[in-house]
BARODO-648019 format. One record per residue (C-alpha): residue in three letters; x negated, y negated, z negated. Coordinates in steps of 0.05 Angstrom, whole numbers, padded with zeros to 5 digits, always signed. Layout:
AlaXYZ ...
***
This chain:
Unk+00000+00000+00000 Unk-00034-00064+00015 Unk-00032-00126-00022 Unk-00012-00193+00016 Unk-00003-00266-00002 Unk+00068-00296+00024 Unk+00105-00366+00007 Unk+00182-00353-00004 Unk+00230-00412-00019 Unk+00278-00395-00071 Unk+00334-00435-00099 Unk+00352-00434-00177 Unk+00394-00466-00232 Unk+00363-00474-00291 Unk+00387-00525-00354 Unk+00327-00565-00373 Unk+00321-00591-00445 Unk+00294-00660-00438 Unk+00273-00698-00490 Unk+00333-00755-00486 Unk+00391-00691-00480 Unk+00363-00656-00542 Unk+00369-00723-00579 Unk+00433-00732-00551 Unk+00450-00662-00584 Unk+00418-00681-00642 Unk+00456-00743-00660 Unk+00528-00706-00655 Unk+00509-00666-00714 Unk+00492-00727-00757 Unk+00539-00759-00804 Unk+00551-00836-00807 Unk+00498-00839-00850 Unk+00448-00784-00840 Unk+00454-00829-00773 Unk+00439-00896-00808 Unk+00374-00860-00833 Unk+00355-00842-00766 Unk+00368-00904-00737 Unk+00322-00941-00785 Unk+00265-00882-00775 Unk+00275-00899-00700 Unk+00265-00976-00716 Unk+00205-00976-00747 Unk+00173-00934-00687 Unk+00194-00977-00630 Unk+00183-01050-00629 Unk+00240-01063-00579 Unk+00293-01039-00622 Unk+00338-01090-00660 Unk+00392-01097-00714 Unk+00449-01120-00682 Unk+00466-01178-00743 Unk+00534-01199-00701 Unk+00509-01260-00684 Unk+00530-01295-00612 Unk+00498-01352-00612 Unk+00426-01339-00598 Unk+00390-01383-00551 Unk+00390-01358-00472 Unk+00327-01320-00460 Unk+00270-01354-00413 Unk+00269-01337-00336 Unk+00341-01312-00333 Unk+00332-01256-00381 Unk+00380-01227-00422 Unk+00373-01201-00486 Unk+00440-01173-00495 Unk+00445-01134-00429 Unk+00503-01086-00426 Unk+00454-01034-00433 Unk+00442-01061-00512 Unk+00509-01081-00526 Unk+00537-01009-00504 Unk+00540-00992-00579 Unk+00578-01043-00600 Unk+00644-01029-00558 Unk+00667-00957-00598 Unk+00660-00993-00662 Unk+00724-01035-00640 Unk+00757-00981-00601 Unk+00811-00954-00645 Unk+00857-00893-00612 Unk+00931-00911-00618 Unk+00965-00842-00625 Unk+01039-00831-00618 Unk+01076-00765-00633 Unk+01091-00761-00565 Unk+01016-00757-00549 Unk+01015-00826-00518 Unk+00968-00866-00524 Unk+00966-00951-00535 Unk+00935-01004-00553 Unk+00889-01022-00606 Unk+00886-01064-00663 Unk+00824-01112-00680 Unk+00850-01121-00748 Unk+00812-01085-00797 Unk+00846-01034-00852 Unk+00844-01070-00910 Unk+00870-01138-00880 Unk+00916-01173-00929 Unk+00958-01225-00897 Unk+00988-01256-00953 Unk+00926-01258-00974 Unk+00889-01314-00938 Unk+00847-01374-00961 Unk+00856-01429-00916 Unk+00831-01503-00914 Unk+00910-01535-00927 Unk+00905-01486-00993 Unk+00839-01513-01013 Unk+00882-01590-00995 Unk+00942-01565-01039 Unk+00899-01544-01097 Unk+00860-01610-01102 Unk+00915-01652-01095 Unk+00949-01617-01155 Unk+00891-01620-01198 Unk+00898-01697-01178 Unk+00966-01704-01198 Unk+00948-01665-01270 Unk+00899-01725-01286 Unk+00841-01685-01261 Unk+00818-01745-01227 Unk+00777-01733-01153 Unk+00789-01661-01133 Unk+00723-01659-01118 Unk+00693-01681-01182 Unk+00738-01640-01213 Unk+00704-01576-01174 Unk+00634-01604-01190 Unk+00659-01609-01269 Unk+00683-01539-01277 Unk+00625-01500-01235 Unk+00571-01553-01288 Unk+00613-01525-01339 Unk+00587-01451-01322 Unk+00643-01430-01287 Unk+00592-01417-01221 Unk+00608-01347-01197 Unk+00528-01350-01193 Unk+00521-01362-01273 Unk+00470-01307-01297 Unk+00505-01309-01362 Unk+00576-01296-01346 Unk+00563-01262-01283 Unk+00608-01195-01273 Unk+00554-01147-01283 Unk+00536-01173-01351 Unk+00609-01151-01372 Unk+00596-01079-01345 Unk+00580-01023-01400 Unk+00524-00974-01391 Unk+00531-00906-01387 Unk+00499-00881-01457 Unk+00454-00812-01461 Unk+00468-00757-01500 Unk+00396-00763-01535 Unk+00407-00833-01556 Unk+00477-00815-01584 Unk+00449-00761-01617 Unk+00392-00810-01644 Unk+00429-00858-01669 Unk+00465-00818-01720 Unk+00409-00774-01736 Unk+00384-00848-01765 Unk+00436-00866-01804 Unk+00455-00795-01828 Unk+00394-00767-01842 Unk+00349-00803-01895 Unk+00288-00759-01915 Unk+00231-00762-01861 Unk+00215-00687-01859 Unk+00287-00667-01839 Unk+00288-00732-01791 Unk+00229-00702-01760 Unk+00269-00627-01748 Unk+00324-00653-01726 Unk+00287-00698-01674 Unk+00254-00626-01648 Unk+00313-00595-01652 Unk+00349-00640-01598 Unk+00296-00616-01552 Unk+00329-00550-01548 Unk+00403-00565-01529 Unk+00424-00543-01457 Unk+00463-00586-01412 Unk+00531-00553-01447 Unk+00508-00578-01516 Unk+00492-00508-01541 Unk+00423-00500-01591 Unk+00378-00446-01547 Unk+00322-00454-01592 Unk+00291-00399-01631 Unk+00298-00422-01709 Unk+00233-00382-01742 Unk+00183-00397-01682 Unk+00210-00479-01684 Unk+00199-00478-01763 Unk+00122-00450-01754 Unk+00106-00508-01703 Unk+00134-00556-01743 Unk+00098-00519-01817 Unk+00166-00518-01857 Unk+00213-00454-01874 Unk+00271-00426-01832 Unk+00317-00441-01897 Unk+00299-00513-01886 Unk+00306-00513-01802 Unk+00381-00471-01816 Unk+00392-00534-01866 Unk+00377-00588-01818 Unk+00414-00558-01760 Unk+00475-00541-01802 Unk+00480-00615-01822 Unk+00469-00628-01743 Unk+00527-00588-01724 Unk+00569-00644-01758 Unk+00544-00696-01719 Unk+00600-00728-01650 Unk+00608-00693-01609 Unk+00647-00631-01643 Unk+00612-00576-01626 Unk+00546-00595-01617 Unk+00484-00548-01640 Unk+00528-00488-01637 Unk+00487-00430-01620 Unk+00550-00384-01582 Unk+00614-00408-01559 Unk+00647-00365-01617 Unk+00605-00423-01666 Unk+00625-00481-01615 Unk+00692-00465-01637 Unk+00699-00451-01697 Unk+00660-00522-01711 Unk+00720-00557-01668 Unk+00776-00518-01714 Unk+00745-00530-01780 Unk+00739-00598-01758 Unk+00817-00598-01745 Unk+00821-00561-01806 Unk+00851-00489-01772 Unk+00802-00448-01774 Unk+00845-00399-01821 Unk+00836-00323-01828 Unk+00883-00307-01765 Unk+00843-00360-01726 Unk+00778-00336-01753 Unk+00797-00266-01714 Unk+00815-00281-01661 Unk+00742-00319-01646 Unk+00712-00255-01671 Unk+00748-00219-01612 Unk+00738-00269-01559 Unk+00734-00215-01510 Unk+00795-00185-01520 Unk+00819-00253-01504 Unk+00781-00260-01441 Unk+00817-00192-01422 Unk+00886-00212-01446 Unk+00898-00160-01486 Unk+00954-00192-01516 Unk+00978-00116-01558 Unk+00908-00110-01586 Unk+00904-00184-01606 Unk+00966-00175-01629 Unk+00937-00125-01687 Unk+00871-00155-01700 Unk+00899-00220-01716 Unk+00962-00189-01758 Unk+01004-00251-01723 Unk+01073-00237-01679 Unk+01069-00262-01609 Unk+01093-00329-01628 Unk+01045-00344-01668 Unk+00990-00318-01615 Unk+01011-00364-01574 Unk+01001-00419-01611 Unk+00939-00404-01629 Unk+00910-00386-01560 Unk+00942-00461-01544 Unk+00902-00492-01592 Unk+00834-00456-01568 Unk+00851-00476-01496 Unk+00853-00547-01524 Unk+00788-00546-01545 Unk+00726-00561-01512 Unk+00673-00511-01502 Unk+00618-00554-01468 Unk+00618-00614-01512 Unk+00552-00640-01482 Unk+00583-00649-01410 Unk+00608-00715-01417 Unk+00545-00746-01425 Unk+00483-00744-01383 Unk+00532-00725-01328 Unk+00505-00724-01249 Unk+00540-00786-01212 Unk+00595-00773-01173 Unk+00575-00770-01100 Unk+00646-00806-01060 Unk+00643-00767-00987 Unk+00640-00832-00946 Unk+00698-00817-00879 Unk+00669-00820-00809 Unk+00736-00832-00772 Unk+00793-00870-00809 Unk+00867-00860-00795 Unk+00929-00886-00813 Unk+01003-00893-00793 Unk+01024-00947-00758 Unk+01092-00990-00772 Unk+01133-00964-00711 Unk+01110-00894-00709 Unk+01048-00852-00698 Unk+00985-00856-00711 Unk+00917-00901-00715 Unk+00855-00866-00704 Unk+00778-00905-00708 Unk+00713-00902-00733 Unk+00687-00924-00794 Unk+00650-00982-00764 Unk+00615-01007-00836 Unk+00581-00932-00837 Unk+00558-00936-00760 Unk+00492-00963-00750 Unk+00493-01026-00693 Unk+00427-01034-00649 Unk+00408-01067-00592 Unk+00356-01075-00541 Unk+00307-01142-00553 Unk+00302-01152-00485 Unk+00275-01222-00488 Unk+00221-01194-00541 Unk+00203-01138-00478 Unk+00210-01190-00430 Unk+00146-01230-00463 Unk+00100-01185-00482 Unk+00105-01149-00419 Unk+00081-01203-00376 Unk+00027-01208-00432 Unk+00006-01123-00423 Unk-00063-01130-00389 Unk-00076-01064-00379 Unk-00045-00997-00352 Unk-00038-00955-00421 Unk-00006-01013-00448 Unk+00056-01017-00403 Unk+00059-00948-00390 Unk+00076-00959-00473 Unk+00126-01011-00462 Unk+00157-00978-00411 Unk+00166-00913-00454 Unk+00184-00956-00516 Unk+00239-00985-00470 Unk+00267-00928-00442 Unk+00272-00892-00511 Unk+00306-00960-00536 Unk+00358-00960-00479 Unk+00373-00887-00484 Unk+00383-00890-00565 Unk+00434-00946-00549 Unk+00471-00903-00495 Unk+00469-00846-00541 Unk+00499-00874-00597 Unk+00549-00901-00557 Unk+00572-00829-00526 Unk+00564-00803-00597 Unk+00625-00851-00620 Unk+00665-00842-00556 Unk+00653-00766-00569 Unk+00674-00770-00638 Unk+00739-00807-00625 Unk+00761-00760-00567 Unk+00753-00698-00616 Unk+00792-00736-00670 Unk+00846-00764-00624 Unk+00861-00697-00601 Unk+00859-00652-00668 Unk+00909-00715-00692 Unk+00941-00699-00640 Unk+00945-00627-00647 Unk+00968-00631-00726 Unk+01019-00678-00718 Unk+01063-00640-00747 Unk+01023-00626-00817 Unk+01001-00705-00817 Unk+01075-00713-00825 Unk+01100-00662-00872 Unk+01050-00629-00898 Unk+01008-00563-00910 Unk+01056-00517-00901 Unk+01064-00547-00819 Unk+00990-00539-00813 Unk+00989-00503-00735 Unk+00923-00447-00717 Unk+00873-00483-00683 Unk+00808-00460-00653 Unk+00755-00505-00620 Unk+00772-00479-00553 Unk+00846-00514-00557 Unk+00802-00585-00571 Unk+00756-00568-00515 Unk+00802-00549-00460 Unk+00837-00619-00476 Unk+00791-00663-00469 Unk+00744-00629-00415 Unk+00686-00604-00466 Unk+00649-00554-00480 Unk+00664-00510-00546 Unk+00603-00529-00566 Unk+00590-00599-00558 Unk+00661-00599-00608 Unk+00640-00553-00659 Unk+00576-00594-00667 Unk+00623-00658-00670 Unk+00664-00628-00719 Unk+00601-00613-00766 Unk+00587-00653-00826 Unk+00645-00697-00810 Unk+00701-00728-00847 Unk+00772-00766-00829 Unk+00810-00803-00881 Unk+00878-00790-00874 Unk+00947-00814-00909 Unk+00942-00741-00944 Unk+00865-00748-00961 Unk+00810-00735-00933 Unk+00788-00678-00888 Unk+00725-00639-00863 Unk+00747-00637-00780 Unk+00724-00573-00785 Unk+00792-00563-00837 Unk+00835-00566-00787 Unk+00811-00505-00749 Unk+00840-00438-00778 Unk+00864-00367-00754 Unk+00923-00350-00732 Unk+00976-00289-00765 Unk+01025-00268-00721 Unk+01102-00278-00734 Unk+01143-00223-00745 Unk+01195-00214-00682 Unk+01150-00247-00631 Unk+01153-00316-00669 Unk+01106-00371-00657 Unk+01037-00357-00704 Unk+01024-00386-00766 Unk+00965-00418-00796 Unk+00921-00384-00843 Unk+00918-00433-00894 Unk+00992-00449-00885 Unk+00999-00372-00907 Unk+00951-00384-00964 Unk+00987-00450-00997 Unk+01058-00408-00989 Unk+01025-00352-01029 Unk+00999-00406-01084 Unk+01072-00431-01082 Unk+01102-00371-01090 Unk+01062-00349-01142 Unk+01067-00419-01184 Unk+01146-00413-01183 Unk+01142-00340-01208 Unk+01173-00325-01274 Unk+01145-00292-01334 Unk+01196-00236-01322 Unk+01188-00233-01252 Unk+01116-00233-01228 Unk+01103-00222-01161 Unk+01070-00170-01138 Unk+01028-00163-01072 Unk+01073-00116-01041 Unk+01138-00151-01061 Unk+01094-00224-01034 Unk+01091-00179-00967 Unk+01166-00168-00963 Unk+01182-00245-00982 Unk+01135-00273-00938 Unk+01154-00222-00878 Unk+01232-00247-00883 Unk+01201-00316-00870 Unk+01177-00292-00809 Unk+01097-00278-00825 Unk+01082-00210-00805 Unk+01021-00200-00851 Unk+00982-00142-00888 Unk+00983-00128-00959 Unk+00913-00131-00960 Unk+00911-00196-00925 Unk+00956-00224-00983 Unk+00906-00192-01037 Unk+00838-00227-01003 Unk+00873-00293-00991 Unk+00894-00282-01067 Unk+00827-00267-01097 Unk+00804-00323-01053 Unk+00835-00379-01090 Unk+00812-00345-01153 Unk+00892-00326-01172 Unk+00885-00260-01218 Unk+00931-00194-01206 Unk+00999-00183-01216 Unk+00978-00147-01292 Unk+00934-00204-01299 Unk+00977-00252-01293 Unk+01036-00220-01339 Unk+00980-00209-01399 Unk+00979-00282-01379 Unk+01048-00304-01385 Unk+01051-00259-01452 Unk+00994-00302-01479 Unk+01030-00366-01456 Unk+00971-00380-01411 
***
């Protein structure tokens, strides 16, 4: 067989990755604010990108040159566009008027007139005196010491709480210094963890003394604190409320008969009738058993909504973006314009020119990442009309194909939309990706039913149940079956243990207890 060179043309398709398309890519999957941070990476790289401040009257660049081409001032346009949604999937026009506008609510110049003329009429004298004598006064919203913030309280630490009445309780040195030591070994429940004979070598005193001092710490606000089990934790709480009793005092021994409730054997432990239980398990439930957790607590981290919706005054709905979260940039084309008539040599504008063209493709990015954003939302708005308007239970199956095929995407250009992305709506706010659930077929060729529609008729269901009557997961096939939802027993059981709701045995030992 011999060997020979030939040149074939050959024609192929092939999807190439460049650069600008996997940043495009990259910025659908960013939040509002994961995109601010990127944004302000991408700033301090590249010279030619620019804040956009909202100001319109900058001077006309030199020679002709604009330094708001369209090109820059692309991202500005979906930060007005809002998405005027109808329930009969028509679409209108927009309002400028941001959410929160008040009109009754307006400070105008004849109101400023009105209120200086009355002061006038009161013997105030000049209205504008009278201004300048009530700001001198310290009435200046800029006053240091009657400013707003000064009238906030800090949040105070479980360590300085605990120090400050170690202080005044606790007179004698020696047993100030234990208890300070001891403090080092509460967890983040409030709970002692420390071991008492190794704490009382390190600190050269006896474990009689160490007992002593933590006993006496175990009184100390919060209720509860220093206890070594959540049996002690208790018990500290009652004998504060002056309960702990004999009956009481058993059932904490046999907390985990109460875990199980075992209502018969509690029943005989505790010598009580079931009244009497179930007053007593009321009063444990209305304890707390992690008194440390209202101090030193983690802030609260508000979700921040991407897209904002609301209903409007003659029917349907608003949809937009959350234009104080989006990030505006433009292109400083008069900046580019000057210093590249300055570049002297060849590796210099080959750098403008790439600085430029990563500027002006950011911009066009970020403007087909909102346009993107509000076609997904318009749609699933669209599609969930129904639940928008009355609730769970109308939630409809949705998959990302439905969103897709509607607005001409791919499935995965939405799914990567729909990541990491939230909608404030007049029923709270949403993950997009919410909104997408299985279906469960109806019984007698019905239209399909949502998943989590299923799931909040199954929390209904088993909310309204009596103590005599609890459901069980066959009989919740049978109900929900006459309601047209052909589903599986063992369907109902996952999407049970799912939202943590105990058995059918469970949740009579419950009832018994009065739980």
């Amino acid at each position: 067989m011999a060997l020979q060179q030939r040149l074939d043309l050959r024609q192929t398709q092939a999807l190439v990755m460049t650069p600008q398309l996997q940043q495009a890519i990259k910025l659908l999957q960013l939040s509002n604010l994961e995109l601010a941070d990127y944004v302000d990476r991408e700033m301090e790289q590249n010279p030619l990108l620019e804040r956009d401040d909202g100001d319109r009257n900058r001077d006309p660049a030199p020679d002709g040159v604009d330094r708001e081409d369209p090109v820059a001032r692309a991202d500005d346009q979906p930060m007005r566009d809002t998405a005027d949604l109808t329930a009969s999937d028509r679409l209108g026009p927009s309002s400028d008027a941001p959410l929160d506008t008040d009109y009754e609510n307006v400070w105008t110049n004849s109101s400023a007139v009105d209120m200086a003329a009355d002061m006038r009429a009161d013997g105030g004298g000049d209205g504008g005196e009278a201004f300048g004598n009530w700001s001198g006064r310290g009435g200046s919203f800029e006053d240091d010491e009657n400013s707003f913030e000064q009238t906030l309280s800090g949040s105070v630490s479980l360590r300085d709480h605990l120090t400050e009445q170690i202080t005044m309780d606790i007179a004698d040195p020696l047993d100030r210094m234990v208890a300070f030591a001891l403090m080092d070994y509460l967890d983040e429940a409030g709970y002692f963890i420390g071991d008492i004979g190794i704490i009382g070598d390190q600190l050269g005193c006896t474990e009689s003394q160490v007992v002593s001092v933590l006993e006496r710490l175990q009184r100390l606000d919060p209720v509860g604190i220093f206890a070594r089990s959540l049996k002690e934790c208790l018990a500290l709480q009652l004998r504060e409320l002056d309960r702990l009793d004999p009956c009481m005092q058993a059932l904490l021994d046999n907390l985990p008969l109460l875990a199980a409730r075992n209502a018969p054997a509690l029943l005989k432990v505790c010598q009580v009738d079931a009244e009497d239980l179930a007053d007593m398990v009321s009063e444990i439930k209305a304890l707390n058993p992690k008194p440390a957790l209202a101090f030193d607590h983690e802030p609260v981290h508000t979700v921040v909504p991407d897209i904002l919706m609301r209903a409007q005054p003659g029917g349907g709905w608003l949809v937009e973006l959350n234009s104080d979260t989006l990030p505006r940039v433009l292109v400083n084309q008069r900046y580019y314009a000057r210093i590249q008539g300055a570049a002297r040599n060849k590796q210099d504008k080959e750098y403008l020119a790439e600085q430029f063209q990563s500027a002006s493709w950011l911009v066009k990015s970020l403007h087909q990442r909102a346009n993107t954003i509000l076609k997904v939302a318009t749609e699933i708005v669209r599609q969930q009309d129904a639940f928008f308007l009355h609730g769970l239970q109308f939630l409809r199956p949705l998959i990302l194909r439905d969103i897709a095929e509607a607005i001409g995407m791919h499935e995965s250009t939405v799914s990567r939309v729909t990541t990491n992305k939230f909608m404030a709506t007049p029923r709270g706010l949403f993950e997009l990706k919410y909104f997408f659930t299985s279906a469960i077929s109806g019984a007698d060729g019905q239209a399909a039913h949502s998943a989590e529609a299923v799931r909040y008729r199954i929390k209904v269901l088993i909310d309204a149940e009596k103590p005599d009557e609890i459901l069980s997961d066959d009989r919740l096939v049978e109900i929900l079956r006459d309601e047209g939802i052909d589903i599986a027993r063992r369907t109902v059981a996952k999407y049970r243990e799912a939202m943590k709701i105990p058995s059918s045995v469970q949740r009579r030992r419950e009832k018994a207890l009065g739980i």
